[in-house]
TORTORKOL-504311 format. One record per residue (C-alpha): y negated, z negated, x negated. Coordinates in steps of 0.25 Angstrom, whole numbers. Last residue first. Layout:
SITE     c2     c3     c1
SITE      Y      Z      X
...
//
This chain:
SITE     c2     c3     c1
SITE   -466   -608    -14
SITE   -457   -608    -25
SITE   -457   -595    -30
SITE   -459   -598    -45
SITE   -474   -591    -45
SITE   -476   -598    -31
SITE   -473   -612    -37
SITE   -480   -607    -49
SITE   -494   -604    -41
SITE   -493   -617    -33
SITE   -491   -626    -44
SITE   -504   -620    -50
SITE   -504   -607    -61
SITE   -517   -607    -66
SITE   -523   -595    -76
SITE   -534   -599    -85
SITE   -544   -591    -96
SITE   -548   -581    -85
SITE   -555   -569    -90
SITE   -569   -568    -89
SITE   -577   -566   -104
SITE   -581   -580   -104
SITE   -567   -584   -102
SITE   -563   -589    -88
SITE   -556   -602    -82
SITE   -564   -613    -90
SITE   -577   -608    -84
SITE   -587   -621    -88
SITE   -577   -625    -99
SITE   -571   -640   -101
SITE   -558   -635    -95
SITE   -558   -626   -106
SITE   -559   -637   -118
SITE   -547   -644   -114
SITE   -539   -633   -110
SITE   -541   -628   -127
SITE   -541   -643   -132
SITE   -527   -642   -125
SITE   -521   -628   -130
SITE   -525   -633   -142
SITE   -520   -646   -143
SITE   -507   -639   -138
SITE   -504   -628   -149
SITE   -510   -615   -150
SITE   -505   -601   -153
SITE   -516   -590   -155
SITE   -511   -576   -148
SITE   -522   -576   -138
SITE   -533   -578   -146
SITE   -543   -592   -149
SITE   -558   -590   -145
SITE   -567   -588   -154
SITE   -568   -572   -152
SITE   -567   -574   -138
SITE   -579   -586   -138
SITE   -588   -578   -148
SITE   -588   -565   -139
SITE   -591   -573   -127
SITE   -602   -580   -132
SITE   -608   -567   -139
SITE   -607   -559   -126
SITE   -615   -570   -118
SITE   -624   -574   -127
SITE   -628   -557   -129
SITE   -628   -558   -115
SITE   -637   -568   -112
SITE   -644   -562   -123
SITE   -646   -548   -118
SITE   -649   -553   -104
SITE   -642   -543    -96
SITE   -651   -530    -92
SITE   -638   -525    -83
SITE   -627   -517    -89
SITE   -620   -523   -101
SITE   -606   -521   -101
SITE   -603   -521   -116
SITE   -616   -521   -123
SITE   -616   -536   -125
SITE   -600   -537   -129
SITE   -601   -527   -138
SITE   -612   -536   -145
SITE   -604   -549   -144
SITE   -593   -542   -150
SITE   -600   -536   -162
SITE   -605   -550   -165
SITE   -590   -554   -164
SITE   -585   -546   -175
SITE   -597   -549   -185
SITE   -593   -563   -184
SITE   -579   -562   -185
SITE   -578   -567   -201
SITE   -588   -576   -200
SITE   -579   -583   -190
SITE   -587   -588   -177
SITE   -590   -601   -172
SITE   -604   -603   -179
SITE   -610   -591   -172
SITE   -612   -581   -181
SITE   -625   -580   -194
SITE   -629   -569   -204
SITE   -626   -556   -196
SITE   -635   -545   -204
SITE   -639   -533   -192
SITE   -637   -519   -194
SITE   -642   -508   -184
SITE   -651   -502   -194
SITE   -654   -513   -205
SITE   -651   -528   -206
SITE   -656   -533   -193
SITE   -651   -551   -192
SITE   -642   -557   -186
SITE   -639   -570   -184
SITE   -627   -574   -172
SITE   -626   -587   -169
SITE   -628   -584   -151
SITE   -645   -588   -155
SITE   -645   -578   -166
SITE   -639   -568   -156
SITE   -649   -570   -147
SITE   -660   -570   -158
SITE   -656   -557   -163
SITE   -657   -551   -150
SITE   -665   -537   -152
SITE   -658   -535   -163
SITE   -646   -537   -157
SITE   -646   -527   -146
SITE   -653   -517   -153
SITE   -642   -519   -165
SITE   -630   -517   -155
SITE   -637   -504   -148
SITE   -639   -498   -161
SITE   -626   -500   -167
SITE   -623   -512   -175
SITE   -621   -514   -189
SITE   -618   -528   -194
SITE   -622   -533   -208
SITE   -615   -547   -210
SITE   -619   -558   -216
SITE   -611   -565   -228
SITE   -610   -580   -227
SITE   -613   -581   -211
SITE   -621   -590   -206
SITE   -615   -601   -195
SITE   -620   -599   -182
SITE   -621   -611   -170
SITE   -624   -605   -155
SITE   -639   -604   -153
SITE   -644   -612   -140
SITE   -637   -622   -129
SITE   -622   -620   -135
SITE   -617   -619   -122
SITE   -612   -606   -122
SITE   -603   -607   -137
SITE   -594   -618   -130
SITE   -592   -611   -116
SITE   -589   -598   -124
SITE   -580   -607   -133
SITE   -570   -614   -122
SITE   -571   -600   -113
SITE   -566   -591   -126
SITE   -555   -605   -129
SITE   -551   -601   -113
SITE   -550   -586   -115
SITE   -542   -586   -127
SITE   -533   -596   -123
SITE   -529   -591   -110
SITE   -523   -602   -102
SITE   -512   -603    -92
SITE   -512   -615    -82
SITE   -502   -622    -74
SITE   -505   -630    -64
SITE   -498   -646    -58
SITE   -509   -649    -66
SITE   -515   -642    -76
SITE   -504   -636    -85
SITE   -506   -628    -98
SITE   -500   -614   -104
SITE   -508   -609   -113
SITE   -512   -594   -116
SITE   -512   -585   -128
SITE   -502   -589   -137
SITE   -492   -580   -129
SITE   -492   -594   -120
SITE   -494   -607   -124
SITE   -491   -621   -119
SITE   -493   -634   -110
SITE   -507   -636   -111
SITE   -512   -647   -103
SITE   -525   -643    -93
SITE   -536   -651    -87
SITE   -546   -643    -78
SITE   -561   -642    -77
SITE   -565   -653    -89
SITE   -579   -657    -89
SITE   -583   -656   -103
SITE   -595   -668   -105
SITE   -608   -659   -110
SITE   -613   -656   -123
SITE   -623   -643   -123
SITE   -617   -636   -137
SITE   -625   -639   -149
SITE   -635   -627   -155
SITE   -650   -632   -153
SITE   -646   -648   -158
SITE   -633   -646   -166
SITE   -637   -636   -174
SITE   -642   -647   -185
SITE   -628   -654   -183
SITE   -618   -641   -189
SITE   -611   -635   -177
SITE   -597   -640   -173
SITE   -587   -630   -175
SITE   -584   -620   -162
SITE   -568   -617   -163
SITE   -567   -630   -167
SITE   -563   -639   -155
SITE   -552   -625   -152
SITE   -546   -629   -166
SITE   -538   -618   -169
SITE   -522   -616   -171
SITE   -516   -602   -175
SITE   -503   -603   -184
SITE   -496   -613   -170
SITE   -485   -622   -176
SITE   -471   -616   -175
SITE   -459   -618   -165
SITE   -468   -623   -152
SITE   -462   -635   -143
SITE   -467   -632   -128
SITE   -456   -641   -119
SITE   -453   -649   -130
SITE   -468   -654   -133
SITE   -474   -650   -147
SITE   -480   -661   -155
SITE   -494   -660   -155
SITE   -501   -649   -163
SITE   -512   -652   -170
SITE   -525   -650   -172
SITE   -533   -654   -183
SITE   -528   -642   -191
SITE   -536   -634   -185
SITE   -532   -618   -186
SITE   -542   -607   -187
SITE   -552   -605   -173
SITE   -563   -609   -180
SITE   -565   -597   -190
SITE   -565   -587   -178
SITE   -559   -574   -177
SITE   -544   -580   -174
SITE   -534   -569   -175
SITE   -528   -560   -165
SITE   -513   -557   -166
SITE   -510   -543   -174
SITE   -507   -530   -164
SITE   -519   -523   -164
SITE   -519   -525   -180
SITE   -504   -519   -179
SITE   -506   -508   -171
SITE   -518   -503   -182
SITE   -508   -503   -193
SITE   -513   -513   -202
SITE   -518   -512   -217
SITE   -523   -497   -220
SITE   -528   -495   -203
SITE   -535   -482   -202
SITE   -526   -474   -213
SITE   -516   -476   -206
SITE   -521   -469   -191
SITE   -518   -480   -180
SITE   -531   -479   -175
SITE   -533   -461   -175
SITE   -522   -459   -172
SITE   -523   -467   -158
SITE   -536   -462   -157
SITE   -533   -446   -159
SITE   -518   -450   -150
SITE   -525   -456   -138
SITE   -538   -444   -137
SITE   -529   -432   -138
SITE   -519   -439   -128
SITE   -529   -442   -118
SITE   -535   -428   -120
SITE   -522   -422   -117
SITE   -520   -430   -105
SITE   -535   -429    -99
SITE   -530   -413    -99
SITE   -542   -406    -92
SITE   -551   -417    -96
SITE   -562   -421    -89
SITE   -576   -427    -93
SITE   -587   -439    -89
SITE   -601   -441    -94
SITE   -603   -427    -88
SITE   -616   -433    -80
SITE   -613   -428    -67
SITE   -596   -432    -70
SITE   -583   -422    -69
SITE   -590   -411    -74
SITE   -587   -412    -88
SITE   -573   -406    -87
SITE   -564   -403    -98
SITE   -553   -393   -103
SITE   -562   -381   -101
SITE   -571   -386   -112
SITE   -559   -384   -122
SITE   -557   -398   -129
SITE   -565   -406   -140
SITE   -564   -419   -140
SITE   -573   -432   -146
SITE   -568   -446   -146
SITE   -577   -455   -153
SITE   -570   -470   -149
SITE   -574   -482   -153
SITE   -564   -494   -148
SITE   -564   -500   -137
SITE   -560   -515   -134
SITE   -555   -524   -122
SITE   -540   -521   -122
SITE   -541   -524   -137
SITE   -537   -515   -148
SITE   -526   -508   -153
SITE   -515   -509   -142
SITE   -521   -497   -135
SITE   -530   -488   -145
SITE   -527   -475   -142
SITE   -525   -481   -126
SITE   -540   -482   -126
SITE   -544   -471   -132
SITE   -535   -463   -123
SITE   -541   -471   -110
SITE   -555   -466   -114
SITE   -550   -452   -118
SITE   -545   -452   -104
SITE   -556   -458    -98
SITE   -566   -448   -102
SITE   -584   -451   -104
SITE   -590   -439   -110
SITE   -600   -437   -123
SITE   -598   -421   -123
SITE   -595   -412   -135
SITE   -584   -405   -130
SITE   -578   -421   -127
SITE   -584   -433   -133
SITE   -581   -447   -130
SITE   -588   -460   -134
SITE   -582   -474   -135
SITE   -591   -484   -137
SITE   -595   -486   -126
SITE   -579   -492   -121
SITE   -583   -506   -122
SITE   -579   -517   -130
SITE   -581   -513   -143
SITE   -570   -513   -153
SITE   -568   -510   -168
SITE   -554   -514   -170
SITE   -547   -504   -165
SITE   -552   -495   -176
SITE   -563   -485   -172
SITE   -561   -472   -166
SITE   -567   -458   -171
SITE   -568   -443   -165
SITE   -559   -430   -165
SITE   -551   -422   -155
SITE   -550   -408   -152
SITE   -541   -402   -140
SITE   -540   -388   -136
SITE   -526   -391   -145
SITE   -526   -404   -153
SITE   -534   -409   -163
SITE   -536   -423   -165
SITE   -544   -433   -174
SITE   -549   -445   -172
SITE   -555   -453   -183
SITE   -555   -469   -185
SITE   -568   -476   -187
SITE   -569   -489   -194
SITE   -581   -485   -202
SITE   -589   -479   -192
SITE   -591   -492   -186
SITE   -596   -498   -199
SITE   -605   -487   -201
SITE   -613   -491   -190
SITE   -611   -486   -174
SITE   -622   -477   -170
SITE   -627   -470   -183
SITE   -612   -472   -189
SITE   -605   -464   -178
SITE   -616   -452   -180
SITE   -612   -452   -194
SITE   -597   -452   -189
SITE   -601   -442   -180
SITE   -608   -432   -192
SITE   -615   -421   -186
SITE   -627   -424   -194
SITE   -634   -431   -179
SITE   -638   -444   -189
SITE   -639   -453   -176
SITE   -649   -462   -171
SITE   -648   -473   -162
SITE   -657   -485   -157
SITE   -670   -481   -160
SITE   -680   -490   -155
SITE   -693   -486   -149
SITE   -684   -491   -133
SITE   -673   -485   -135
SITE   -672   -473   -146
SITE   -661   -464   -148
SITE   -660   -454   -160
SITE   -649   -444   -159
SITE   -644   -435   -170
SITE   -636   -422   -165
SITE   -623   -418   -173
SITE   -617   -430   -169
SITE   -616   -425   -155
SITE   -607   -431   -149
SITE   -608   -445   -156
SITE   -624   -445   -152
SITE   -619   -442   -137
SITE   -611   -454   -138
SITE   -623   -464   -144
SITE   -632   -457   -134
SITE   -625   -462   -123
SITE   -623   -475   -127
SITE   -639   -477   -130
SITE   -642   -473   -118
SITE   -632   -480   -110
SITE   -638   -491   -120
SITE   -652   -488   -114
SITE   -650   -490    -99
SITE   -642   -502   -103
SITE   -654   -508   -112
SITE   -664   -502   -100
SITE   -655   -511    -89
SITE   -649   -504    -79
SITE   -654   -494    -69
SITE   -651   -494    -54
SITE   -665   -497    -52
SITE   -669   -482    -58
SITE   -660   -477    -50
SITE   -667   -482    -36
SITE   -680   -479    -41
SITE   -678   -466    -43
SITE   -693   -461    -44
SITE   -695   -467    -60
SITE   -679   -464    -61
SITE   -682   -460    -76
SITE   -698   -466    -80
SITE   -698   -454    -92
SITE   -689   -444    -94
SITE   -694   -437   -108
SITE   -687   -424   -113
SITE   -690   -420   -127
SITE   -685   -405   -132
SITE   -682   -396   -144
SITE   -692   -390   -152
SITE   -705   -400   -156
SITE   -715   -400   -146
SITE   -728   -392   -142
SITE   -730   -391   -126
SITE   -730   -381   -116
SITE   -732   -384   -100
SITE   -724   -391    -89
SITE   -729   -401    -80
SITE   -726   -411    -68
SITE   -712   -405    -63
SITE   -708   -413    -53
SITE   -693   -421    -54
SITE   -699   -435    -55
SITE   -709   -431    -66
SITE   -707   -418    -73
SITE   -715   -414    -86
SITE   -709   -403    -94
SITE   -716   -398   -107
SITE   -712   -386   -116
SITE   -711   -381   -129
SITE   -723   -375   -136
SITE   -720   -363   -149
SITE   -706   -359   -146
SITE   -694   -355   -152
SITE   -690   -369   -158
SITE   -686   -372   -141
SITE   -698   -382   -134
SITE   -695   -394   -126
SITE   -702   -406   -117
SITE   -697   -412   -105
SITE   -705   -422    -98
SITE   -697   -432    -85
SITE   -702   -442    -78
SITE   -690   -446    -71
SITE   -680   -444    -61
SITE   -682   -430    -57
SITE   -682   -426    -72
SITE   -670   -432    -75
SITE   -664   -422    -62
SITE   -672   -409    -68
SITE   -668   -412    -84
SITE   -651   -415    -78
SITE   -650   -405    -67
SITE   -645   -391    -74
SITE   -634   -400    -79
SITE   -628   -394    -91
SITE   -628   -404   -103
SITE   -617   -405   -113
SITE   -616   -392   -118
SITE   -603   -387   -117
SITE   -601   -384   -102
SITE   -588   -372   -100
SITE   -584   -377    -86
SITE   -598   -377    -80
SITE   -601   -364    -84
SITE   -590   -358    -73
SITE   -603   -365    -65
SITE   -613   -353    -69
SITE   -623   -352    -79
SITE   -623   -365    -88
SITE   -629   -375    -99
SITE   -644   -369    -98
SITE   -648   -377    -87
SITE   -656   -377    -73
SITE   -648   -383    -61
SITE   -661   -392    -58
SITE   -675   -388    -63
SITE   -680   -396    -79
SITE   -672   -386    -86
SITE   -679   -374    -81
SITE   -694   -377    -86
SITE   -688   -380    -98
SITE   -681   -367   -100
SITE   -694   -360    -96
SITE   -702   -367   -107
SITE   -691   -364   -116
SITE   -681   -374   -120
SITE   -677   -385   -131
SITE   -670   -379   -144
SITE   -664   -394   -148
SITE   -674   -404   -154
SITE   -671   -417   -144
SITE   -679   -427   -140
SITE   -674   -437   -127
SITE   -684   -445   -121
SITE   -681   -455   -110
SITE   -691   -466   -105
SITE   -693   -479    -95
SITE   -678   -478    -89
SITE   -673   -474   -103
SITE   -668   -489   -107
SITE   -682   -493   -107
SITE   -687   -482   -117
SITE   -679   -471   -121
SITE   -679   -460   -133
SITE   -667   -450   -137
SITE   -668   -442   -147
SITE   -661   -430   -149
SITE   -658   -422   -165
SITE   -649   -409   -166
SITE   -652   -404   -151
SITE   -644   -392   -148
SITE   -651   -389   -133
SITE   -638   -395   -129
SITE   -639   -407   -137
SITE   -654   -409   -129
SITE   -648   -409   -116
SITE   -637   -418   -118
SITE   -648   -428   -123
SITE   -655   -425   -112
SITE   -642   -427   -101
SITE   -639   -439   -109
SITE   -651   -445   -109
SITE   -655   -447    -95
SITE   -641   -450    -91
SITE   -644   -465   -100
SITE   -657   -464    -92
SITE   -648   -467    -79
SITE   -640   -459    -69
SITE   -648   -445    -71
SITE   -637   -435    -70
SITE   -632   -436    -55
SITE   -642   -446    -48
SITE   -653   -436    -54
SITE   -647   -426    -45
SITE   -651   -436    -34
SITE   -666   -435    -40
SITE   -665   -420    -42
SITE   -662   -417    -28
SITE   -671   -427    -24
SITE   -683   -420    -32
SITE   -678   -407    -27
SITE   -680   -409    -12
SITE   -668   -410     -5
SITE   -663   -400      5
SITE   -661   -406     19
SITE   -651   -408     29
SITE   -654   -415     42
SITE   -664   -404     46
SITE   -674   -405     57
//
């Protein structure tokens, strides 16, 4: 007997499933693609529990014959190419001949479609890769696929799946790029009988920017413009100080086609060096034009990924269209843009201003100063006590402070760390990072709401779908954290009350914080409150605490020691990095080469 077989075609399909069918999110996108190509004007998508329950994806495109139809759902069938020189020349933007038949394998599969020249369309009905029925049908033109149950019979993938809210912002992310594409296409999505996105599809982009974003982001939008030879170049950036803290935001559009490109990444990146923080990105629309013989979309299964020919040209293209594009005059009336980036942080919070109860001691000789520190804060005021009537539900748990170490400041250094001795030790503090630990200790133990103040005028706050979803359904849990909102129209929520330690004035700021900080990273089914508690505890601490740059005198620098070595985890921020570096007697003695 044989050692070498032929597989069946229901394994061939299953491991070529591996290939194009990663998760529901890959569902969607080889439909969707499908349906633009078949010169769809208006797609909806539908899914129920993340898209591992359902998938349906309506479009009004030409649809197919019954023979076409009948074609489609076989491996290697398609109507993108001929022959492989084809390969080189691809403009439409799906082309796999295995993408219906491999979906199919992995799911409980009905496609239904009929052209505007005939009377019955046509019914496909395939269940784990075996047909189960076809016959005529009376439908509206274009075509509805359903994929019902995916990875029913691979157990082992569907396992490996994440959570249905993850499962359904992949989605949701995916959709929101192919939506900027196409703007000439309007996309509907609904998760779970909700829509969550819905685009105008005029051809307009800044309208289609508006749909998913708000006005308000499409309000500080800067434009990109450039063209060079083979080279076309347009788009929109915002100013460098509208930030989120993960790159999804970006999208990237070549020939066409939503692709994922490191140089462009990196351009965007070094366009705005110096003019924003290390850990923030700005939004970025990049769309290129460039001969299709110049690129390669090949290089991944799923052409998520695409080469240049000349990454150096493109780098360039990319760098000086943003770089133009933020320093522009006419973008920046009072300040130059270099300038803002430049400028020293200032205090968010109302209760970090001076105190003029403390006092600086008479300076020593070894450490005397020329001139009076201009920034002083009273670090026992940063969270004011609350009104007695709170007291009972909101006071923090009393318990005697235990102190870990015992440290005497003996300066500063850049204005950002102290100096202090311990022992025959020597330390170095951050400032920052240790007055973060000090309030995230403080805020965490307040046993249930944390203390709000009401705000004089409330604020009207526009969100994008996946923001308002995830605050509307937990209102209470932000309620409980000090922060009130309530719904105000599509995607817009009133803010009427903030924690009681935060500035009016940053409020807003830091809501928008607390809600980047939720999405970025999440992976696994988190609990969503222990997470939005989590974000917004961290979020408020860095935004209290006092900045690098901020000169403090030496009762500061002492309460500050003081109250860390009373902390749970004095030597870390609640965000990880290390809030003490110590130098022993051994360490300088080897520093100085005396051992």
């Amino acid at each position: 007997m044989a050692n070498v077989k032929l597989l069946d075609t229901s394994t061939i399909n299953k491991i070529a499933a591996g290939e194009v069918v990663e998760r529901p999110a890959s569902v969607v996108k080889e439909l969707v693609e499908n349906a633009i190509d078949a010169g769809a004007r208006r797609i909806e998508i539908e899914i129920q529990n993340g898209g591992k329950a359902l998938i349906r994806v309506t479009d009004d495109g030409t649809g197919m014959s019954r023979e076409d139809a009948a074609l489609s759902v076989k491996r290697h069938a398609t109507s993108k190419l001929s022959t492989a020189a084809d390969l080189q020349r691809i403009t439409t933007l799906g082309f796999r001949g295995e993408a219906l038949p491999t979906i199919a394998a992995v799911s409980k599969f009905t496609l239904q479609t009929r052209r505007p020249e005939d009377e019955l369309g046509t019914k496909i009905k395939i269940d784990g890769g075996k047909l189960q029925d076809t016959h005529e049908i009376g439908c509206k033109v274009g075509s509805t696929v359903l994929v019902e149950e995916l990875f029913f019979n691979t157990p082992a993938r569907l396992k490996f799946l994440k959570s249905t809210p993850t499962e359904a912002n992949k989605i949701h992310d995916f959709i929101v790029k192919l939506a900027l594409s196409r703007p000439n296409v309007a996309f509907r999505f609904i998760n779970g009988n909700r829509t969550a996105l819905a685009t105008p599809g005029n051809g307009n982009l800044l309208d289609t920017l508006s749909a998913i974003y708000g006005t308000e982001l499409t309000d500080s939008l800067l434009t990109l413009k450039r063209d060079d030879d083979n080279l076309k170049l347009a788009g929109y950036v915002t100013k460098p100080n509208i930030l989120k803290s993960y790159r999804g935001w970006q999208t990237f559009i070549i020939n066409g086609r939503v692709v994922e490109n490191r140089t462009i990444s990196k351009a965007v990146d070094e366009a705005y060096k110096s003019l924003i923080p290390k850990t923030g990105f700005p939004l970025a629309i990049v769309i290129i034009d460039v001969p299709q013989s110049s690129i390669d979309v090949n290089v991944h299964p799923q052409k998520i990924e695409l080469k240049f020919d000349d990454e150096g040209k493109i780098f360039k293209a990319v760098y000086h269209a943003v770089r133009q594009a933020v320093e522009g005059k006419d973008d920046t009336p009072e300040h130059d843009l270099t300038e803002v980036a430049a400028a020293p942080e200032t205090p968010h919070f109302e209760q970090l201003d001076l105190s003029q109860e403390l006092q600086e001691p008479p300076p020593k000789k070894t450490s005397e100063r020329k001139k009076k520190p201009k920034d002083d804060f009273d670090l026992e005021k940063t969270l004011p006590p609350v009104e007695p009537k709170e007291l009972p539900k909101s006071q923090p748990k009393v318990e005697s402070p235990k102190k870990s170490f015992e440290l005497e400041p003996i300066g500063q250094v850049a204005r950002c760390y102290i100096v202090a001795q311990g022992g025959n030790d020597l330390y170095l503090v951050d400032q920052h990072a240790a007055h973060e630990r000090i309030l995230f200790d403080r805020l965490s133990n307040y046993a249930e709401r944390i203390p709000a103040q009401g705000l004089l005028i409330h604020r009207v706050m526009k969100f994008d779908s996946r923001e308002a979803e995830l605050i509307e359904k937990n209102l209470s849990v932000f309620a409980e954290l000090g922060f009130t909102l309530e719904p105000s129209g599509n995607n817009e929520f009133r803010l009427i009350e903030v924690p009681l330690d935060a500035a009016d004035t940053d409020a807003e700021d830091l809501l928008r914080g607390i809600i980047t900080e939720i999405f970025d990273g999440v992976n696994e089914a988190d609990d969503i409150a222990k997470k939005i508690r989590q974000a917004m505890l961290a979020t408020t601490a860095c935004k209290a605490a006092i900045k690098a740059g901020q000169e403090l005198n030496f009762r500061q620098m002492e309460i500050l020691l003081n109250e860390l070595s009373t902390t749970a985890h004095p030597h870390t921020c609640p965000h990880g990095r290390p809030t003490i570096i110590k130098f022993t007697a051994d360490d300088l003695a080897k520093m100085f080469k005396r051992t």
